[in-house]
VEXRO-416402 format. One record per residue (C-alpha): z, x, y; residue number from 0. Coordinates in steps of 0.25 Angstrom, whole numbers. Each point is the difference from the previous one (the first is absolute). Example, Ala and Ser with C-alpha at 12.3 -4.5 7.8 and 13.67 -1.06 7.14 Angstrom:
<recs>
REC, zz, xx, yy, num
REC, 31, 49, -18, 0;
REC, -2, 6, 14, 1;
</recs>
This chain:
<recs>
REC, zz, xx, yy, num
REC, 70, 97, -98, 0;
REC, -13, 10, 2, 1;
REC, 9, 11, -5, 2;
REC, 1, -6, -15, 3;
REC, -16, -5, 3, 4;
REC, -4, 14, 1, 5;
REC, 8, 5, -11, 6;
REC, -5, -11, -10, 7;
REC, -15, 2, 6, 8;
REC, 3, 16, -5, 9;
REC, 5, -6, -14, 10;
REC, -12, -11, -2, 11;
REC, -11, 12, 6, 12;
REC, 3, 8, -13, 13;
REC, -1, -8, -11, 14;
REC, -15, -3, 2, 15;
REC, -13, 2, -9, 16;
REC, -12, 7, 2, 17;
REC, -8, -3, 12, 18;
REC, 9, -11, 3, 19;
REC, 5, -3, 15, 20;
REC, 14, -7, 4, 21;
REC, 0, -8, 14, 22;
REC, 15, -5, 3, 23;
REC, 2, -9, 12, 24;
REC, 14, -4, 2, 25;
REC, 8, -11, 10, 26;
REC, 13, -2, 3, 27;
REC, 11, -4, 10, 28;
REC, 14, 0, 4, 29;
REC, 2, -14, 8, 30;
REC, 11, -7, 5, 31;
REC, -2, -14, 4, 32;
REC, 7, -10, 7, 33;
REC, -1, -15, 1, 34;
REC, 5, -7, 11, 35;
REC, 3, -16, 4, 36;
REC, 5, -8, 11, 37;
REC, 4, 15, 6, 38;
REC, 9, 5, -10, 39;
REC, -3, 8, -12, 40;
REC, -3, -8, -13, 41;
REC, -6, 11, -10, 42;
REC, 2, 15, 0, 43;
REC, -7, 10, -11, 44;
REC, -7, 11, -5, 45;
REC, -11, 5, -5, 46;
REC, -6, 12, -9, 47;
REC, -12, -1, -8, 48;
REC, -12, 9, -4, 49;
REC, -12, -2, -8, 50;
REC, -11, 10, -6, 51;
REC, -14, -1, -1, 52;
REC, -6, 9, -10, 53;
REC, -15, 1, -1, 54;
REC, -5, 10, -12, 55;
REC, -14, 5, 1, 56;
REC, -10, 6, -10, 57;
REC, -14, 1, 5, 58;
REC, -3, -13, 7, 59;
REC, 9, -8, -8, 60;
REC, 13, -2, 5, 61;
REC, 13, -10, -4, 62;
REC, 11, -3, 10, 63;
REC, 12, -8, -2, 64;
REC, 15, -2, 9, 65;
REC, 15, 3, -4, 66;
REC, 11, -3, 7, 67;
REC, 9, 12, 1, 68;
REC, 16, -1, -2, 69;
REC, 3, 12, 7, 70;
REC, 6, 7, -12, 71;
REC, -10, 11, -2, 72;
REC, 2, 1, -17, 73;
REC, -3, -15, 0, 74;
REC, -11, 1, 10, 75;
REC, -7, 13, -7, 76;
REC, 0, -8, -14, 77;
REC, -5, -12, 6, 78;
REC, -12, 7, 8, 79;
REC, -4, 9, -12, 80;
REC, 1, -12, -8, 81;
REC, -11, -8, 9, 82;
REC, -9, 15, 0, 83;
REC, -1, -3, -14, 84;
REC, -5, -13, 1, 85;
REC, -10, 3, 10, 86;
REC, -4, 11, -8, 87;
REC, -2, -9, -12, 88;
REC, -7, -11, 10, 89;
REC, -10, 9, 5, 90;
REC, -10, 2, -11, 91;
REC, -1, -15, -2, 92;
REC, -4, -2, 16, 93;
REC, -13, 0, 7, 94;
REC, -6, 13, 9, 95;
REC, 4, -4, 16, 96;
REC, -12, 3, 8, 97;
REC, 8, 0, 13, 98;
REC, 13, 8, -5, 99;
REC, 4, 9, 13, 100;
REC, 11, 8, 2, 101;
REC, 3, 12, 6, 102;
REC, -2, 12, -4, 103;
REC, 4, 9, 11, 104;
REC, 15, 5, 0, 105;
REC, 6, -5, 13, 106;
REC, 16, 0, 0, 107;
REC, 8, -6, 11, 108;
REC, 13, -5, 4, 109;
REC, 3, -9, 9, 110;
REC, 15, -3, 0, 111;
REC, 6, -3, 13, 112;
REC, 15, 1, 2, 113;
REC, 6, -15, 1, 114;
REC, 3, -6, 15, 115;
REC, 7, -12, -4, 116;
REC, 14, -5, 1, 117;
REC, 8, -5, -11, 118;
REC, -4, -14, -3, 119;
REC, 13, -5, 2, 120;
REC, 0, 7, 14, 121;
REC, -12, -8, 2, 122;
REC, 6, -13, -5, 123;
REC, 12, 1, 10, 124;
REC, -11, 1, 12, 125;
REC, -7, -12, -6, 126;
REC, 12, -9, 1, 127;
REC, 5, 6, 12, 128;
REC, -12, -3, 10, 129;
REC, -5, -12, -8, 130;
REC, 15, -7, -2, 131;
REC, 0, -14, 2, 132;
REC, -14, -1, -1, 133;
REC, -8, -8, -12, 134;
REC, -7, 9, -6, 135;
REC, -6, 2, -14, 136;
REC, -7, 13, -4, 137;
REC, -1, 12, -10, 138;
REC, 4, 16, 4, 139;
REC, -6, 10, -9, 140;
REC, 0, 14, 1, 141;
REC, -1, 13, -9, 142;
REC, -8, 11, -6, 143;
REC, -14, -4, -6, 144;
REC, -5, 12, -8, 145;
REC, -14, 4, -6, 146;
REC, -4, 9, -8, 147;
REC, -12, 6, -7, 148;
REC, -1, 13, -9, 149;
REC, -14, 2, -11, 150;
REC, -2, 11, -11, 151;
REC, -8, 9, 9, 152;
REC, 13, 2, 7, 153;
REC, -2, -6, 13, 154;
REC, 14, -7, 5, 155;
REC, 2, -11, 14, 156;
REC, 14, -4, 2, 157;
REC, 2, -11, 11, 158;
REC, 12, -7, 6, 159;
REC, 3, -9, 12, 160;
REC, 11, -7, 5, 161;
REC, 0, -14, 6, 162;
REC, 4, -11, 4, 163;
REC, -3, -14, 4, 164;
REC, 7, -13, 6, 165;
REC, -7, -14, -2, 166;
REC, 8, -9, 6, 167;
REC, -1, -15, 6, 168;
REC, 10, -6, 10, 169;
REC, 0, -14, -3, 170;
REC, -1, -13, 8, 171;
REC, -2, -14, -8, 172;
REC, -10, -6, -9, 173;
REC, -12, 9, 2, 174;
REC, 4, 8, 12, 175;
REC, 4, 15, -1, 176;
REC, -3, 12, 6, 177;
REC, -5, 12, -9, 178;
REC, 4, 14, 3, 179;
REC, -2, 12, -6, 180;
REC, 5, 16, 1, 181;
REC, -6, 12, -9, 182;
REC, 0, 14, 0, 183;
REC, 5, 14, -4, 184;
REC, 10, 0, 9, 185;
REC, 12, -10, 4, 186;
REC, 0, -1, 15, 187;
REC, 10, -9, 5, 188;
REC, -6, -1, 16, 189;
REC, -12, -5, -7, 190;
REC, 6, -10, -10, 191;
REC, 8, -6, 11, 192;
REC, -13, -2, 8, 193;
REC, -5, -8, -12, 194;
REC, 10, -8, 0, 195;
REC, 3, -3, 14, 196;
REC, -16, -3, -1, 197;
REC, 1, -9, -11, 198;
REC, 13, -8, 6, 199;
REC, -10, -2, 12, 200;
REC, -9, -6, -7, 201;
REC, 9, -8, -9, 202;
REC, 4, -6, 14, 203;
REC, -13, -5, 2, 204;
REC, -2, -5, -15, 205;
REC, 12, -8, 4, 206;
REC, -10, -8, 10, 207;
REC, -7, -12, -3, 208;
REC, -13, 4, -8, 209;
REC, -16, -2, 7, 210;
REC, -10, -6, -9, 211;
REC, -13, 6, 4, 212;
REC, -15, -6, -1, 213;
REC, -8, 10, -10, 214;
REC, -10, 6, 10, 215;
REC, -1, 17, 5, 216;
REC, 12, 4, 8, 217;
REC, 5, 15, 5, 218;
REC, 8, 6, -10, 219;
REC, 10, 11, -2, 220;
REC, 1, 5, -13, 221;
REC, 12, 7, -4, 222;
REC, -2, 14, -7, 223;
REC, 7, -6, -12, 224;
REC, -11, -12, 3, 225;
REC, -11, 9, 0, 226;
REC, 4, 7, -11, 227;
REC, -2, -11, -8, 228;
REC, -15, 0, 4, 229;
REC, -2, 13, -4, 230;
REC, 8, -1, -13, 231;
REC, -9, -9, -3, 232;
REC, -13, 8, 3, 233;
REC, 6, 10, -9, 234;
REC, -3, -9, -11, 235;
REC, -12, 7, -7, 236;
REC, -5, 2, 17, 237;
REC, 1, 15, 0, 238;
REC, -5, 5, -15, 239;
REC, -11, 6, -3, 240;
REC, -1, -8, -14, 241;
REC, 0, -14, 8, 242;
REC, -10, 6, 10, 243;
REC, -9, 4, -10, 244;
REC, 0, -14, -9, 245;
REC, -2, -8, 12, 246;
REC, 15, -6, 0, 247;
REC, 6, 5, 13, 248;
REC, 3, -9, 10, 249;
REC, -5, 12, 10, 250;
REC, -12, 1, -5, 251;
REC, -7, -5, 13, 252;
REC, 10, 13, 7, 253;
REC, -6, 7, -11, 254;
REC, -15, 1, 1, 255;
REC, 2, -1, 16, 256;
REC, -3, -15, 2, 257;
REC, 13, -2, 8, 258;
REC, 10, 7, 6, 259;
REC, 15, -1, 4, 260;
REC, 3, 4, 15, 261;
REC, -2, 13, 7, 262;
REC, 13, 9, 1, 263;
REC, 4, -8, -13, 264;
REC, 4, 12, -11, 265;
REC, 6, -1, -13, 266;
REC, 3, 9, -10, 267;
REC, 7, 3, -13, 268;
REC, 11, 9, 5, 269;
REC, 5, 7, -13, 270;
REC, 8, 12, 9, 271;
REC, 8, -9, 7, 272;
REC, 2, -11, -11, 273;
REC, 11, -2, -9, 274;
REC, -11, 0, -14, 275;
REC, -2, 12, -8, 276;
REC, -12, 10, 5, 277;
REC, -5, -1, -16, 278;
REC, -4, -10, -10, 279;
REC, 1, -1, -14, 280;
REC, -10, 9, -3, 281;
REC, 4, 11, 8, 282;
REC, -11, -2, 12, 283;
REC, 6, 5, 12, 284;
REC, 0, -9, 13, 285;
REC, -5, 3, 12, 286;
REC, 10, 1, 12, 287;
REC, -9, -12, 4, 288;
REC, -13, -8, -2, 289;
REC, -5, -8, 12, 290;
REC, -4, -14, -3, 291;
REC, -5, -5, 15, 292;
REC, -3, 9, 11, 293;
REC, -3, -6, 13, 294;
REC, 0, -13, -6, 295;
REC, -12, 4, -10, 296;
REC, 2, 2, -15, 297;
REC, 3, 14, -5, 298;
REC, 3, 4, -14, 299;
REC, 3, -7, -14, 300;
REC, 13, 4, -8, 301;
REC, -4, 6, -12, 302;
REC, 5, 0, -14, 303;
REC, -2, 9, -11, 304;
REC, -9, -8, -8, 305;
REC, -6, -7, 11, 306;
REC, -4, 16, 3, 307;
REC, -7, 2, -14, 308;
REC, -5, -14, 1, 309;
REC, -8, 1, 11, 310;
REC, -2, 16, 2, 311;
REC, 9, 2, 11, 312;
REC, 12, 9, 3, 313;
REC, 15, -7, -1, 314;
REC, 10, -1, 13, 315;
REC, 12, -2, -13, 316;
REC, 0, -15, 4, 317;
REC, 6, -8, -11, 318;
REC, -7, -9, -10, 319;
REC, 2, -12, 8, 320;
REC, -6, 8, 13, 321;
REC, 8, -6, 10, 322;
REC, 7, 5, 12, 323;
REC, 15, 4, -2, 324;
REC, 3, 6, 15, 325;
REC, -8, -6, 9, 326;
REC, 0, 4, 14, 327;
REC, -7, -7, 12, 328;
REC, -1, 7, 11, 329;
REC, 8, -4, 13, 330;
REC, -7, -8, 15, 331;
REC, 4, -1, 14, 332;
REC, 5, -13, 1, 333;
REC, 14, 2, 3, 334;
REC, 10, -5, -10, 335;
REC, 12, -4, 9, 336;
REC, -13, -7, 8, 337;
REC, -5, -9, -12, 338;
REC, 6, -13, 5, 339;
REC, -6, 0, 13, 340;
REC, -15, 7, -6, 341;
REC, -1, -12, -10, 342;
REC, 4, -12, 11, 343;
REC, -3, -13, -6, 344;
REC, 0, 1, -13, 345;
REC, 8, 1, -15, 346;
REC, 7, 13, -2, 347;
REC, -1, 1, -16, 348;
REC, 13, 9, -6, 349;
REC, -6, -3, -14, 350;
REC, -10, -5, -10, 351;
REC, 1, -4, -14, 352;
REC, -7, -6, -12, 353;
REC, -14, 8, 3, 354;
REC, -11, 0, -8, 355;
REC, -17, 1, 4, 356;
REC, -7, -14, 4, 357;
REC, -13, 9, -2, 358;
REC, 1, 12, -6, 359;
REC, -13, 5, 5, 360;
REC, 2, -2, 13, 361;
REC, 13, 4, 0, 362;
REC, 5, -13, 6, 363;
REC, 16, -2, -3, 364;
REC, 9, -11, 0, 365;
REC, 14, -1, 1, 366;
REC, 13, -7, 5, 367;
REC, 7, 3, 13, 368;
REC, 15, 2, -6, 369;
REC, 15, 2, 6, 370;
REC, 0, 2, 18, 371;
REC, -14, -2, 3, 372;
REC, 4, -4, 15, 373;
REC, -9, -9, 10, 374;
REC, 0, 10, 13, 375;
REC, -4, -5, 13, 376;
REC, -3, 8, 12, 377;
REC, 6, 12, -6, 378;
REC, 12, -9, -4, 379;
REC, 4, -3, -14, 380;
REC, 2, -15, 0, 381;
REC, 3, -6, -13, 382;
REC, -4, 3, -16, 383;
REC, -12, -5, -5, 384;
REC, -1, -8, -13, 385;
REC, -7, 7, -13, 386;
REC, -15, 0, 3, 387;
REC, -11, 6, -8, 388;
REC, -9, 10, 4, 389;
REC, -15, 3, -4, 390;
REC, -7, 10, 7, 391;
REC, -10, 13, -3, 392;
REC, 7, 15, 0, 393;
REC, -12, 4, 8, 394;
REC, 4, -11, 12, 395;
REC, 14, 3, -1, 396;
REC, -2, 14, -2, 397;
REC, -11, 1, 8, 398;
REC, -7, -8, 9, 399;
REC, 11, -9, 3, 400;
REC, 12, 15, 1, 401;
REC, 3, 1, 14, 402;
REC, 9, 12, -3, 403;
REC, 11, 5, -7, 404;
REC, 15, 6, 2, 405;
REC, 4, 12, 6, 406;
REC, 12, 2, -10, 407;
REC, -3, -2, -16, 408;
REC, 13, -4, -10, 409;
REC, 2, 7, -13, 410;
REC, -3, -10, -12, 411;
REC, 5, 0, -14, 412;
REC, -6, -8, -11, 413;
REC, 13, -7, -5, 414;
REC, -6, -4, -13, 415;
REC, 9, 3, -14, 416;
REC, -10, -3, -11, 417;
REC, 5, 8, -11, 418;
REC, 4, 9, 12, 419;
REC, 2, 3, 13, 420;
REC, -12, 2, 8, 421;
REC, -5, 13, 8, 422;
REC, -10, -7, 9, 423;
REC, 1, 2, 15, 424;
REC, -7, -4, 12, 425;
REC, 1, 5, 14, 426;
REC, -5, -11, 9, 427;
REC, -3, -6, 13, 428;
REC, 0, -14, 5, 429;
REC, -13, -7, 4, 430;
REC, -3, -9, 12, 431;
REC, -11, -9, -6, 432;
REC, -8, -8, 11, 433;
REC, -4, -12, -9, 434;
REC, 7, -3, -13, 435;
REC, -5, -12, -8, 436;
REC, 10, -10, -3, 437;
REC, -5, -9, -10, 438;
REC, 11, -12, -4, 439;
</recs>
């Protein structure tokens, strides 16, 4: 797929005019998806898609527009010189862009590591094969997703990683499952069996009569697929220089130093070890990475290009939207195999759903508790816990209220497939929180 992109980014390159400048930023995967019900497969297919961004530049005007390649290059070549031509057309007719950045210093790479993954149906017969007679219901994707990006002053990044996630539910009655979830770049089987031995303990449990608890503050465990949800949340406009700048950040107290998460608590964006291209669509190069909290105070914004040339600054090749795409919180001392007799009394939260900001400005979140939160007691899990709501302050449960966080970290993949599939990662611990508010 970057082969025919380079070859057509030669082609498009030569039939420009004058001072004109050609940015091409293409997308594209090679997924296969599964779809399975009641533990057996009940959907199998594949998918191969690409689509090209085009933004023709004269001066400080510029016009962009999106094709969807079929991957026949004649089609593809008169389909893209065809769209050049109606840009060129556009572009007298548009208004100068004061804040038009892109880059202008040639820096190729090529990041194109070799593919670890088993076949899918490999994959598929292990699925069914430790899972068998289970209830489950999930979706397996996995394949290449490709980037690339190629200008007229011949600079050329080529990027392709191969992954693959596993969302799956083993299911109980009514309201009452247990979510599990396995991701990487590699298929380890040891590690897949260990997810699922986990899961059919907790399902055990699920299978108890549920506990209604009072709202109040309890000890809790959060899960680092919980407390990603926290932090995908913060992401949310949280980290971007634009928001920062205009007031709408819901860190903006972490901001201009007014509070503070706690000390040893370090975040970063982790573009080396992620799964997202090291370059946005303008040809900025990213860093190997950016640190967003060190010791528990706030570091550096992400930067896009026209946030750059808005405000003056130089660009970190963050994206439009400025958001983390391989996050990366750094790892405790709280031992991970000890977590149940750390957190005591208290709720052990494997996920959290439906989040959204109570008061943006004070970053206070809200959200459901969702499938296995479990009622422990004396180190002992006891009995799932009904849905509850939580509604608490990312500075308390980051901060003041953080009694520490795992020794081990688990690899996450965003499992989103709007339009396609997603390159977003985290690397995560969990977190023992000492005070939780539990609202209804």
């Amino acid at each position: 797929m970057l082969n025919p992109f380079s070859d057509l980014s030669d082609d498009l390159c030569t039939q420009l005019q004058g001072d004109e400048v050609l940015t091409l930023f293409l997308r594209g995967e090679e997924s296969d998806f599964v779809r399975f019900n009641k533990g057996t497969v009940r959907q199998a297919g594949h998918v191969q898609q690409a689509t090209l961004e085009l933004d023709l530049i004269d001066g400080s005007r510029h016009a962009s527009a999106r094709i969807t390649l079929s991957g026949d290059p004649a089609i593809d070549r008169d389909r893209a010189a065809t769209q050049l031509s109606v840009l060129r057309d556009l572009i007298p007719y548009l208004p100068e862009d004061p804040y038009l950045l892109y880059s202008k210093d040639v820096q190729s790479t090529d990041r194109t590591a070799k593919n670890q993954l088993p076949e899918s149906g490999e994959v598929v017969d292990s699925i069914l094969g430790e899972c068998g007679g289970s209830d489950l219901v999930g979706i397996y994707a996995s394949g290449a997703i490709h980037t690339g990006f190629a200008n007229s002053l011949g600079q050329r990044n080529l990027f392709t990683t191969d992954s693959f996630h596993f969302d799956w539910s083993f299911y109980h009655q009514a309201d009452k499952a247990v979510k599990c979830g396995y991701a990487g770049t590699e298929w380890e089987l040891e590690a897949f069996q260990r997810k699922v031995e986990s899961g059919r303990r907790q399902l055990g449990v699920i299978e108890r009569s549920p506990r209604t608890i009072e709202p109040g503050r309890y000890r809790a465990y959060l899960a680092p697929t919980a407390l990603y949800e926290i932090l995908s949340l913060m992401c949310w406009g949280g980290f971007g220089l634009k928001a920062q700048r205009t007031k709408r950040s819901p860190l903006l107290r972490a901001v201009e130093g007014e509070a503070h998460l706690k000390s040893g608590f370090d975040l970063r964006e982790n573009t080396r070890d992620g799964l997202a291209p090291s370059f946005e669509s303008g040809g900025f190069l990213k860093p190997d990475q950016v640190d967003l909290f060190v010791d528990g105070n706030y570091k550096d914004p992400l930067v896009s290009p026209r946030s750059a040339q808005e405000y003056g600054v130089a660009t970190n090749g963050a994206g439009s939207h400025e958001r983390p795409e391989s996050l990366d919180l750094g790892a405790g001392d709280l031992a991970t195999d000890s977590v149940l007799q750390e957190l005591g009394t208290g709720i052990y939260v494997n996920n959290l759903w439906y989040l959204n900001y109570s008061d943006r400005p004070s970053c206070r979140v809200t959200g459901m508790t969702r499938f296995a939160t479990l009622w422990v007691e004396n180190g002992q899990v006891v009995a799932p816990v009904n849905v509850m709501r939580f509604d608490d302050t990312v500075y308390r449960i980051l901060g003041e209220q953080l009694v520490g966080l795992t020794d081990s970290r688990e690899l996450l993949l965003d499992s989103g497939t709007y339009e396609r599939r997603s390159t977003d990662s985290a690397r995560l611990p969990g977190a023992l929180v000492d005070d939780l508010k539990l609202t209804l």
